[in-house]
VEXDOMAR-353807 format. One line per field, with one value per residue: residue in three letters; x negated, y, z negated of N, C-alpha, C, CB in turn. Coordinates in steps of 0.02 Angstrom, whole numbers, plus 32768, in hexadecimal, padded with zeros to 4 digits. Last residue first. Glycine has a CB too. Layout:
VEXDOMAR-353807
residuo (ALA; ...)
nxx (X; ...)
nyy (Y; ...)
nzz (Z; ...)
caxx (X; ...)
cayy (Y; ...)
cazz (Z; ...)
cxx (X; ...)
cyy (Y; ...)
czz (Z; ...)
cbxx (X; ...)
cbyy (Y; ...)
cbzz (Z; ...)
***
This chain:
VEXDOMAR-353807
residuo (UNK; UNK; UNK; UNK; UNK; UNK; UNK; UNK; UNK; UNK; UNK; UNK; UNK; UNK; UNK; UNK; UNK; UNK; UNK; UNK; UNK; UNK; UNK; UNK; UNK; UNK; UNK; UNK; UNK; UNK; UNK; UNK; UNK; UNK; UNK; UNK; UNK; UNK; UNK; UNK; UNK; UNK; UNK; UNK; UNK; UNK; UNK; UNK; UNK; UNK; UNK; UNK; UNK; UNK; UNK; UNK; UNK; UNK; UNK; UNK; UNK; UNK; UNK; UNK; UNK; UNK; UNK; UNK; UNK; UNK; UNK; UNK; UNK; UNK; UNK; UNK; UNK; UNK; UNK; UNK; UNK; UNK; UNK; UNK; UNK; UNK; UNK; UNK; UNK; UNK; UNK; UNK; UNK; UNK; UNK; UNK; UNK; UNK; UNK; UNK; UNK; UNK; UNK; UNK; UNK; UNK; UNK; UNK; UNK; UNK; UNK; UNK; UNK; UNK; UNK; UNK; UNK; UNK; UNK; UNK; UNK; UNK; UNK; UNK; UNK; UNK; UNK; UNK; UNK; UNK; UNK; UNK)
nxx (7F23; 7F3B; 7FB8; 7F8F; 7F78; 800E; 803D; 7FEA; 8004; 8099; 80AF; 80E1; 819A; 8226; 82BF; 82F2; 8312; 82BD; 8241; 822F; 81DF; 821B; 8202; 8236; 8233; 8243; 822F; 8286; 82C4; 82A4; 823A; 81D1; 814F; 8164; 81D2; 81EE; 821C; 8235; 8231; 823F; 81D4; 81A7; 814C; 8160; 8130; 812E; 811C; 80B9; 8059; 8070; 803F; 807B; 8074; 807C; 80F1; 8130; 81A7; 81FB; 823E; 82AF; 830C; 83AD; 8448; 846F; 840E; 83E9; 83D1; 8356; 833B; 8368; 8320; 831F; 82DE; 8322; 82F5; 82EA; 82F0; 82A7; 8230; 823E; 8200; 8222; 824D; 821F; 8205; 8187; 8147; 80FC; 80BB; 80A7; 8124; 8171; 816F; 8191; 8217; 824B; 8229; 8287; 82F6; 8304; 8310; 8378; 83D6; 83C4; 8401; 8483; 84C0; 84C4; 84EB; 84B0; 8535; 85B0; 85F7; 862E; 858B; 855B; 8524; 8554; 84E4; 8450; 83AE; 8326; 827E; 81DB; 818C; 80F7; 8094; 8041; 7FED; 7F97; 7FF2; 7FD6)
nyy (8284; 8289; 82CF; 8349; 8366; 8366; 83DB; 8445; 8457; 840B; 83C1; 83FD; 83ED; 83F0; 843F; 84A2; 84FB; 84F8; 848A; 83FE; 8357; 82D6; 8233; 819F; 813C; 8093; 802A; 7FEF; 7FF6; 7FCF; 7F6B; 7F76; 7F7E; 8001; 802A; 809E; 80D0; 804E; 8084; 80A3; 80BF; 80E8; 8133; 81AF; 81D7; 826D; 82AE; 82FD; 829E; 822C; 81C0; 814D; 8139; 8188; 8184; 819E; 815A; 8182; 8143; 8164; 813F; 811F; 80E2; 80B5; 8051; 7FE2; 7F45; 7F1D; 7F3E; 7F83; 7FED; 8059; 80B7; 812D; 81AF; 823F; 82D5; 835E; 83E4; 8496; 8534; 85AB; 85BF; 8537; 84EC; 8500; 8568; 8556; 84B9; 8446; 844F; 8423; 83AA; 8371; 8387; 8341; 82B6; 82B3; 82BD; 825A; 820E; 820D; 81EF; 8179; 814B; 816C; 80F7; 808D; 80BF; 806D; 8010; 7FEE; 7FCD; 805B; 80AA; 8132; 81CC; 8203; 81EC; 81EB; 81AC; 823B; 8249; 8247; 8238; 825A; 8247; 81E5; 8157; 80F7; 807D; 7FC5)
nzz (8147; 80C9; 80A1; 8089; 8105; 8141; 8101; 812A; 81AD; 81EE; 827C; 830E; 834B; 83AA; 83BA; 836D; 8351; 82D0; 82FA; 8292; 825C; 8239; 81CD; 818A; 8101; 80AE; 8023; 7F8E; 7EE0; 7E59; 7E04; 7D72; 7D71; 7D0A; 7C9E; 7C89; 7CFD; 7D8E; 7E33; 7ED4; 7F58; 800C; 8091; 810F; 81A2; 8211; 829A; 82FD; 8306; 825C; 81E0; 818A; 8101; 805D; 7FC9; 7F4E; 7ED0; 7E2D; 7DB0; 7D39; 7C92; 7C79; 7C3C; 7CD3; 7D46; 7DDF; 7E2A; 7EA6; 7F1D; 7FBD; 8034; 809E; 810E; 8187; 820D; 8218; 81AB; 81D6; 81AB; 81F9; 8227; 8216; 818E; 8140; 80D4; 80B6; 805C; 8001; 7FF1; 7F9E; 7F57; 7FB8; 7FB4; 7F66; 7F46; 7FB6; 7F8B; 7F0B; 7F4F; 7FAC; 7F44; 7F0F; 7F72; 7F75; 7F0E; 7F2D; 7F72; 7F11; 7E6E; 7DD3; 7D9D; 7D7A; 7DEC; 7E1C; 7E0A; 7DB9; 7DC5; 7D4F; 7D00; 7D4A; 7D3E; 7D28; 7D6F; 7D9D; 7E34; 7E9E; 7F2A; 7F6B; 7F5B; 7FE3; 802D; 8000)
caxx (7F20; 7F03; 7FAB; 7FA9; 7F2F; 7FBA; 8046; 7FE8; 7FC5; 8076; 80B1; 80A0; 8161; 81FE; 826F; 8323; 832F; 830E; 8267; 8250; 81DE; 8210; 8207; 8216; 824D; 820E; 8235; 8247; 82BF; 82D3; 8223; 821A; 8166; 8148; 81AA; 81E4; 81EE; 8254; 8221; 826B; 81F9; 81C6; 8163; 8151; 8158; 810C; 8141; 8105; 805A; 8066; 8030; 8069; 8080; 806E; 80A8; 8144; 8166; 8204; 81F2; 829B; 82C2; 8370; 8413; 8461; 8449; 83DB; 83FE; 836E; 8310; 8379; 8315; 832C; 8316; 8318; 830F; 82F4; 8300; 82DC; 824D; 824B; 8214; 822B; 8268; 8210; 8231; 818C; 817B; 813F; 80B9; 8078; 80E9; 8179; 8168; 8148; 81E1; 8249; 8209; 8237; 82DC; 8306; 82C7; 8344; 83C9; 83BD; 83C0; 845E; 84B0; 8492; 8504; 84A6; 84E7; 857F; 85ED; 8655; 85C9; 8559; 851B; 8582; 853F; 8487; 83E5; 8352; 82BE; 8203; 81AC; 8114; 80C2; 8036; 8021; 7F98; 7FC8; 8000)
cayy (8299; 8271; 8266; 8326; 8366; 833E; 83A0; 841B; 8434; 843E; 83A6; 83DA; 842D; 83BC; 842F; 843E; 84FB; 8516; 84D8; 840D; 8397; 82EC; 8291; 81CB; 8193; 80E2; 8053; 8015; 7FE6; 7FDF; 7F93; 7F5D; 7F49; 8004; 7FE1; 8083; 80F2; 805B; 8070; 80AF; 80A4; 8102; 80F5; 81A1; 8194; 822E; 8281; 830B; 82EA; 8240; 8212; 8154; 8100; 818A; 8181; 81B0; 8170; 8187; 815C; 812E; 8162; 8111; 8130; 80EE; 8058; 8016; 7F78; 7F21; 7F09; 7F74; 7F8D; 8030; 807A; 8128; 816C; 8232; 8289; 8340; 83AC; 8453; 84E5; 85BE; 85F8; 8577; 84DC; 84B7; 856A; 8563; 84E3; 8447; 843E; 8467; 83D8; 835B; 83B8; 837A; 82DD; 82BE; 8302; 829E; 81FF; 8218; 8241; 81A1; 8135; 81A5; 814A; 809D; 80BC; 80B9; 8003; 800B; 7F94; 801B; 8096; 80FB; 8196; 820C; 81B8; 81F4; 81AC; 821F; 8251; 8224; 8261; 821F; 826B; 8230; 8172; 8121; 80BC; 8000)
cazz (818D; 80DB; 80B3; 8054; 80E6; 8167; 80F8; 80D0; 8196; 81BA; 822F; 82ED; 833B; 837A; 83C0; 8367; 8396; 82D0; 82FA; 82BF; 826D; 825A; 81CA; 81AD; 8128; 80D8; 8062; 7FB2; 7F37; 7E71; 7E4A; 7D87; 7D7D; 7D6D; 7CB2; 7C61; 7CF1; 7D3E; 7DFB; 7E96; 7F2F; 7FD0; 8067; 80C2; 817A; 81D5; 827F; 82F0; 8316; 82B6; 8200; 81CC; 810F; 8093; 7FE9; 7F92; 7EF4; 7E7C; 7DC1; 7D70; 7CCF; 7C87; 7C41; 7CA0; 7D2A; 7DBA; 7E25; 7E64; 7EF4; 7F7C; 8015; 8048; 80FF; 813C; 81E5; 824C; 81B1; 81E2; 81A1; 81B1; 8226; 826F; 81BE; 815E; 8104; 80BC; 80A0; 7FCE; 8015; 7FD6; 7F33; 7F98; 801B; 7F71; 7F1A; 7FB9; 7FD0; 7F13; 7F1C; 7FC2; 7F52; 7ECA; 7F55; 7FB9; 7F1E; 7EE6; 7FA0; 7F4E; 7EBB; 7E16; 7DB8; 7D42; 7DBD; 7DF6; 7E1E; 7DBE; 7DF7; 7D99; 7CF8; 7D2E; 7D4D; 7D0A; 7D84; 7D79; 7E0C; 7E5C; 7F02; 7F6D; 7F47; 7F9B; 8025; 8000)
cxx (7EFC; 7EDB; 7F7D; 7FA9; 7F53; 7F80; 8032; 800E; 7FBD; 802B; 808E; 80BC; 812E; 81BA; 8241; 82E4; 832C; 832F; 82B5; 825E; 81F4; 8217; 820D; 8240; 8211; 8243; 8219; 8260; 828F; 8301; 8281; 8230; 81A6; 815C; 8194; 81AB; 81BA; 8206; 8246; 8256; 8201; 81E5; 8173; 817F; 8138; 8148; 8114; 8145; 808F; 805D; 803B; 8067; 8067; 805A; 809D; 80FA; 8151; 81B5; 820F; 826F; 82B2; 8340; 83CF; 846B; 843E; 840C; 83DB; 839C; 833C; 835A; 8320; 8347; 8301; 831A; 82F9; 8318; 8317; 82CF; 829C; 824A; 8221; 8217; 8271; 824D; 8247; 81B6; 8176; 8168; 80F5; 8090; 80A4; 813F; 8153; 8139; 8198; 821B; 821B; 8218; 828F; 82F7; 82E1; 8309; 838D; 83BB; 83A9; 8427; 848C; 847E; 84C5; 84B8; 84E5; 8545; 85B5; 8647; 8607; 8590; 850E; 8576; 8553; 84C5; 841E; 839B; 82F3; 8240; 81CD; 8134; 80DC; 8061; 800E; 7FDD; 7FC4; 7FD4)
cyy (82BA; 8272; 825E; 82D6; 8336; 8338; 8352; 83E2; 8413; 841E; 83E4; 83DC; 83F1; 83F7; 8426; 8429; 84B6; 8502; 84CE; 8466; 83C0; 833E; 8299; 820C; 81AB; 811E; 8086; 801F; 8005; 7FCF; 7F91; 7F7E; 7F40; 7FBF; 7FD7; 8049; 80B9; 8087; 8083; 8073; 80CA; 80BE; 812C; 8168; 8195; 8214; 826B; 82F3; 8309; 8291; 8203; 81B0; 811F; 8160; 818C; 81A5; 8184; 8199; 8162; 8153; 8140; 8146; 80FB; 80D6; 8092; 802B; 7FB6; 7F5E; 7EFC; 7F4A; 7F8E; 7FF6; 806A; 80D1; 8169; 81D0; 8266; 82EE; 8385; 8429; 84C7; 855F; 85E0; 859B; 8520; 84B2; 8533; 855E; 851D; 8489; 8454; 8469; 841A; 8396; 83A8; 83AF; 831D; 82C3; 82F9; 82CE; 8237; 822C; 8248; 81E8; 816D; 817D; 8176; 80D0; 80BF; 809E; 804B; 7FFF; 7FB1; 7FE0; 806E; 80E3; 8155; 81CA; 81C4; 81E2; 81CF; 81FC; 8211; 824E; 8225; 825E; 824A; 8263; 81C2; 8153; 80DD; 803E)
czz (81B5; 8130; 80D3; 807D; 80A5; 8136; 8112; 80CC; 8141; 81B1; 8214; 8292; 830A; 8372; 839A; 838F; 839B; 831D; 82EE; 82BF; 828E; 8254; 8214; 81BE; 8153; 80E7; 807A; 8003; 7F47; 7ECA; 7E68; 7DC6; 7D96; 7D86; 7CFB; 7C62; 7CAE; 7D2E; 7DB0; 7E6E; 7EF3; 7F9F; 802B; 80B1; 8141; 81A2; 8239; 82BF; 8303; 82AE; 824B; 81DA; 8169; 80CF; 8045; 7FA7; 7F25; 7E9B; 7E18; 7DA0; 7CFF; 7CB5; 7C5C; 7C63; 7D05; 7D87; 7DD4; 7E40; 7EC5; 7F57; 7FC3; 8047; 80AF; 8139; 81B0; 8239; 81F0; 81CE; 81B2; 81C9; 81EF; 8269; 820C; 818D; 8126; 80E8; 80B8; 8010; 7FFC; 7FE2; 7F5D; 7F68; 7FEA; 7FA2; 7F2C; 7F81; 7FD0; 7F4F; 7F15; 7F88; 7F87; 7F0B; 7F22; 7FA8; 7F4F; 7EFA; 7F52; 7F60; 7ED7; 7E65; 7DEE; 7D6B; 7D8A; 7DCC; 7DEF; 7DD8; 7DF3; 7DC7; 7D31; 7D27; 7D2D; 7D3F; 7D56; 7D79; 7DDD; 7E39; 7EDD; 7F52; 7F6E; 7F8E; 7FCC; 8000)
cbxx (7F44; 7F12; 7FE2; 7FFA; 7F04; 7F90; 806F; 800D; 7F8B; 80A3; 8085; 8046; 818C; 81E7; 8252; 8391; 8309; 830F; 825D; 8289; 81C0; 8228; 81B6; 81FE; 825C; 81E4; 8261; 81F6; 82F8; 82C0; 81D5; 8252; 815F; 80DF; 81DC; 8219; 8214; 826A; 81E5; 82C1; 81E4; 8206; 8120; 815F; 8154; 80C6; 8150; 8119; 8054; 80BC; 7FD5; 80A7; 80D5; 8055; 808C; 816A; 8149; 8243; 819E; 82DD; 8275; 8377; 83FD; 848B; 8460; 83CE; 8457; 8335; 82C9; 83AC; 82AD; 835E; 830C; 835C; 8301; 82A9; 8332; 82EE; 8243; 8288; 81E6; 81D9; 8231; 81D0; 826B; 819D; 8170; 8147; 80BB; 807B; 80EB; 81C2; 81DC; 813A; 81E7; 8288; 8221; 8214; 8301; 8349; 82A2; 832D; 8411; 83FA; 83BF; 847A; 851E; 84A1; 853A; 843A; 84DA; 857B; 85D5; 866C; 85B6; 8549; 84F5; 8565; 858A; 848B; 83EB; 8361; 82BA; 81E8; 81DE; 80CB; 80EC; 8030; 802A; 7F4E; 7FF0; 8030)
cbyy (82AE; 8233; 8235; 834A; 83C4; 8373; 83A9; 8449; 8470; 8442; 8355; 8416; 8488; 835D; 8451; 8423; 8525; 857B; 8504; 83DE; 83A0; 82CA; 82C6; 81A9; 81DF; 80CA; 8064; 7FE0; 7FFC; 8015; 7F56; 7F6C; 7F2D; 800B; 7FA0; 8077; 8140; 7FFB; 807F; 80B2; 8069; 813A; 80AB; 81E5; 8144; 8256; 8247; 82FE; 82F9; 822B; 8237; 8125; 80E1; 81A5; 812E; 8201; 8155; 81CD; 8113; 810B; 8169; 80D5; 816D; 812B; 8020; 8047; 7F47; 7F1B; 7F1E; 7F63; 7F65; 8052; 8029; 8157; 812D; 8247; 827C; 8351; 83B1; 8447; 84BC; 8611; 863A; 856A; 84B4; 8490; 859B; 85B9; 84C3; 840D; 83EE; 8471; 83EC; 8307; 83AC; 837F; 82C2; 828D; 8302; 82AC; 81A7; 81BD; 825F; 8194; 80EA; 81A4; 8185; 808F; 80FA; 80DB; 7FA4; 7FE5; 7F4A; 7FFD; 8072; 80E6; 81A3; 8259; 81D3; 8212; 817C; 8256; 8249; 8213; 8295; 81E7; 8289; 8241; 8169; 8157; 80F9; 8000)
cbzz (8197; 80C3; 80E3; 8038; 80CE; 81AC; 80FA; 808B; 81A0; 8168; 821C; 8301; 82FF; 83A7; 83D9; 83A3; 83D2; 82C5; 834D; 82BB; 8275; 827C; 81A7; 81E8; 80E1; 813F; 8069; 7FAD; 7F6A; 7E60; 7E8E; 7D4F; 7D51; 7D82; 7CA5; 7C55; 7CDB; 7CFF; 7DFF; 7EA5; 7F25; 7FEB; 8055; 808D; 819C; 8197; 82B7; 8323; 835A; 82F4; 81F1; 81FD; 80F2; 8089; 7FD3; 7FA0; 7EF8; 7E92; 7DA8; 7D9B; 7CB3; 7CA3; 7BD8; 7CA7; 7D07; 7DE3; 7E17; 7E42; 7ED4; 7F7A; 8023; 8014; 813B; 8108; 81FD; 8279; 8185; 822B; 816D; 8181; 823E; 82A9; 81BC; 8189; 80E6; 8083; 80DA; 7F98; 8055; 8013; 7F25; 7F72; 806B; 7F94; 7EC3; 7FBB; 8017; 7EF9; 7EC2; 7FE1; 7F68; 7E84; 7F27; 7FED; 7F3C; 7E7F; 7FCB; 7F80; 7ED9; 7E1E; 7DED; 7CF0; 7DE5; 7E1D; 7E51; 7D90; 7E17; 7DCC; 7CBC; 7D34; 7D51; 7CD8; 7DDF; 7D38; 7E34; 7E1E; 7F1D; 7FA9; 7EF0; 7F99; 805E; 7FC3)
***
């Protein structure tokens, strides 16, 4: 696995538990959009600029293990493929408590895009942050 490049810890909450007491799927998909988003913002304060941002082009999650409240749960985001235009951050959901206990994992890929929806080069901070 790449080296990590961002780690948040992040509380589940009651909202986001479903019917059978276990964090709905779709709140997986938001823990780890908050930590790509304080990683972008961390690197740069214009990350999502005026004239580009980031777009989610795919996602996938591989459920491991159901999640529940109250609990800490570690979110990782590492770095898996740099393109000219594109990078795929791997990602898992961990128990903060117990790294062992591995929530789900997977990727996102980015795409970089002007406001006019044209694809535009990857920020340099965010090339130097995966080593790129």
């Amino acid at each position: 696995m790449n080296p990590t490049v961002f780690t948040l810890d992040i509380e589940s909450r009651w909202r986001d538990m479903d019917a059978f007491n276990h964090v709905n799927n779709a709140s997986y998909l938001g823990y780890i959009e908050e930590a790509r988003v304080r990683w972008f913002k961390s690197l740069s304060s214009d990350w999502a600029g005026e004239t580009s941002a980031p777009v989610m082009a795919s996602v996938t999650v591989n459920y491991r293990r159901p999640a529940h409240w109250p609990e800490t749960l570690r979110i990782e985001l590492f770095s898996e493929r740099v393109g000219g235009k594109s990078l795929t951050l791997g990602h898992r959901i961990l128990s903060a408590a117990d790294p062992s206990v591995v929530y789900c994992d997977g990727h996102t890929v980015l795409v970089w895009i002007e406001r006019s929806g044209q694809s535009v080069p990857l920020p340099d901070s965010v090339r130097a942050a995966c080593g790129g």
